[in-house]
C-alpha positions, 0 to 999 in steps of 0.5 A, spaced: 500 500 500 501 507 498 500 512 503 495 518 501 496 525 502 493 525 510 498 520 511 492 513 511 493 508 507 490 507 501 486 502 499 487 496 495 483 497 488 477 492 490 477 496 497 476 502 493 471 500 488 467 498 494 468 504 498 466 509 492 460 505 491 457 506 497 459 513 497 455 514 490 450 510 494 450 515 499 450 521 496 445 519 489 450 523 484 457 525 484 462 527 478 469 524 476 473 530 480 469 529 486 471 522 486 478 523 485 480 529 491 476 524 495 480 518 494 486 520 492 487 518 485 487 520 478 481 522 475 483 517 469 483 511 475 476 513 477 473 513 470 475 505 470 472 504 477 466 508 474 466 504 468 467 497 472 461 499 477 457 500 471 458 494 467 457 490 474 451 494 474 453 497 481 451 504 478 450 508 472 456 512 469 454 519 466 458 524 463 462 526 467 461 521 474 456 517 476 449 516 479 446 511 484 440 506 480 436 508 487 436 515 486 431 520 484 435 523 478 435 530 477 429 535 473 436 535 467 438 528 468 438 526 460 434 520 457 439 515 457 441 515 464 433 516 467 432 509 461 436 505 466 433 507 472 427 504 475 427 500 469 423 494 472 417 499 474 417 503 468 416 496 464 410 494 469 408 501 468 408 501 460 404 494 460 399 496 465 398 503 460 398 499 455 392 495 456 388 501 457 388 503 449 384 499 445 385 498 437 385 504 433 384 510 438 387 517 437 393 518 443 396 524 446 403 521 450 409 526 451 416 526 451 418 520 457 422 515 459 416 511 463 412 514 456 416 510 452 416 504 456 408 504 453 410 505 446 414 498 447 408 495 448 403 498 444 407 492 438 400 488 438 396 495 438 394 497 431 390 502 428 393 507 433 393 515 431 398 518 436 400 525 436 406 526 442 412 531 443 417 526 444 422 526 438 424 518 440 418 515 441 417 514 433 423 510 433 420 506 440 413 504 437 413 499 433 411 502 424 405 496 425 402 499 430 400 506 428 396 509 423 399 515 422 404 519 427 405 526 428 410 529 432 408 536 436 413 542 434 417 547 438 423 547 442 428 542 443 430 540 449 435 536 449 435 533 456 427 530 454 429 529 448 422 531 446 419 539 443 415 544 448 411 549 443 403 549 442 399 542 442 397 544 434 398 544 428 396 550 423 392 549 417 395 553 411 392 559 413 395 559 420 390 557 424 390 552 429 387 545 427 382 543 432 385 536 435 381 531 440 383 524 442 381 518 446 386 517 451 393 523 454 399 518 457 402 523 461 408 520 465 410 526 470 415 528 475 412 528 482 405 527 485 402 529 491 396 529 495 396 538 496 400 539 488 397 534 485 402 532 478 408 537 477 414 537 473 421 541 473 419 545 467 414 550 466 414 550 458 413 542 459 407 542 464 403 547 459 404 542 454 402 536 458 397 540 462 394 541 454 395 535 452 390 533 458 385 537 454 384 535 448 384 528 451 377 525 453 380 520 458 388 522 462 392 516 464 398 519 468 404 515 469 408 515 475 413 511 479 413 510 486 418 514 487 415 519 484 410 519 490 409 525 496 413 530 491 413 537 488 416 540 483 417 546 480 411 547 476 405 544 478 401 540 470 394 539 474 390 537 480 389 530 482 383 530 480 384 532 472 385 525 471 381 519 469 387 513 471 395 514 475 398 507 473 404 506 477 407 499 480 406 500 488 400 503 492 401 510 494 402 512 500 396 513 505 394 520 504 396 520 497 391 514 496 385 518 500 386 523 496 386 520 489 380 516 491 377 522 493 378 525 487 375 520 483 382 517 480 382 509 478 389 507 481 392 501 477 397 497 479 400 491 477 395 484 479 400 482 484 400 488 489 392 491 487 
């Protein structure tokens, strides 16, 4: 062993790769430079830990660190790192969601990780027509399934990987062509007793607030992490939807509130 900056020993590689998960662990999300001071290596050992961990699926490396499977990710966390967390509820939740569209219904469904979940396992659907913000839905659901797909213009925000601007589309004359559905999917960021569902962005919560609208019937799609929780800006009450699909029964108040509010909770068959 090799002697640290403060005179302790320094840990063999196994020892500090297991102390560095536990730390990631701890602290939810923590980037390379962080790593490094703590454990008096260079930045490019900490890669390779980072790297080995992630292949082990101890954590899930990011640019420039690494965050914990277990923690709420970030409003700015990017799609690719939020695909792999929670993965086995956002699955349970795409099935269960699935199972509320019948053949050749009109949907709206927003830009999401959980959002994208249901568009896999609409592969046995057909007919559908689906209008959405997300710019990698139309290469998640399969071509058999849809009719027609329309994608909403507007911004780009990269980290959804999905468009905020109008739920319309002009006709030739500029005017907005009336759009109605049967179903909105809307996977949202936090859902509480008192805020009802919210969202880190404002110009994202108006665009699914919309999309709630135009939609005869409401699914929101939430993990049970996402339970008690508030975020910035609020989408809507408690009450403007039909369905919360989710994979674990809410906690007391929240339960109460929604069945207050007339909300159907949809879990899976082995926890309802």
């Amino acid at each position: 062993m090799s002697a640290t900056s403060d005179g302790s020993a320094r840990r063999l590689p196994a020892g500090r790769k297991a102390d560095l998960a536990a730390y990631v662990a701890e602290q939810g999300q923590v980037t390379v430079a962080i790593l490094a001071e703590r454990f008096d290596v260079s930045p490019d050992t900490i890669r390779r830990d980072l790297d080995a961990l992630d292949a082990d699926g101890v954590l899930i490396r990011t640019h420039g660190g690494a965050i914990s499977p277990q923690a709420v990710p970030r409003p700015d966390t990017g799609v690719d790192v939020r695909l792999r967390i929670q993965t086995s509820a956002k699955d349970q939740i795409g099935a269960l969601a699935a199972g509320l569209v019948r053949d050749g219904a009109s949907l709206m469904i927003n830009a999401g990780t959980t959002t994208l979940a249901v568009a896999r396992h609409l592969a046995e659907h057909r007919d559908l027509t689906v209008a959405t913000n997300s710019l990698r839905l139309p290469t998640e659901i399969s071509p058999q399934a849809f009719r027609d797909l329309y994608v909403f213009g507007g911004v780009v925000r990269l980290s959804a990987q999905g468009t905020i601007g109008a739920v319309a589309f002009p006709t030739e004359n500029g005017a907005d062509r009336d759009i109605r559905c049967d179903l909105a999917l809307i996977g949202v960021g936090a859902v509480s007793a008192d805020a009802g569902y919210s969202t880190s962005n404002l110009g994202e919560a108006a665009m699914m607030s919309a999309m709630m609208d135009r939609s005869a019937k409401v699914a929101v799609l939430a993990d049970s992490t996402k339970f008690g929780r508030r975020l910035f800006a609020q989408i809507a009450e408690l009450g403007r939807a039909d369905y919360l699909v989710t994979e674990a029964p809410p906690p007391a108040d929240l339960a109460a509130a929604l069945e207050s509010a007339g909300v159907e909770v949809i879990l899976p068959a082995d926890v309802g």
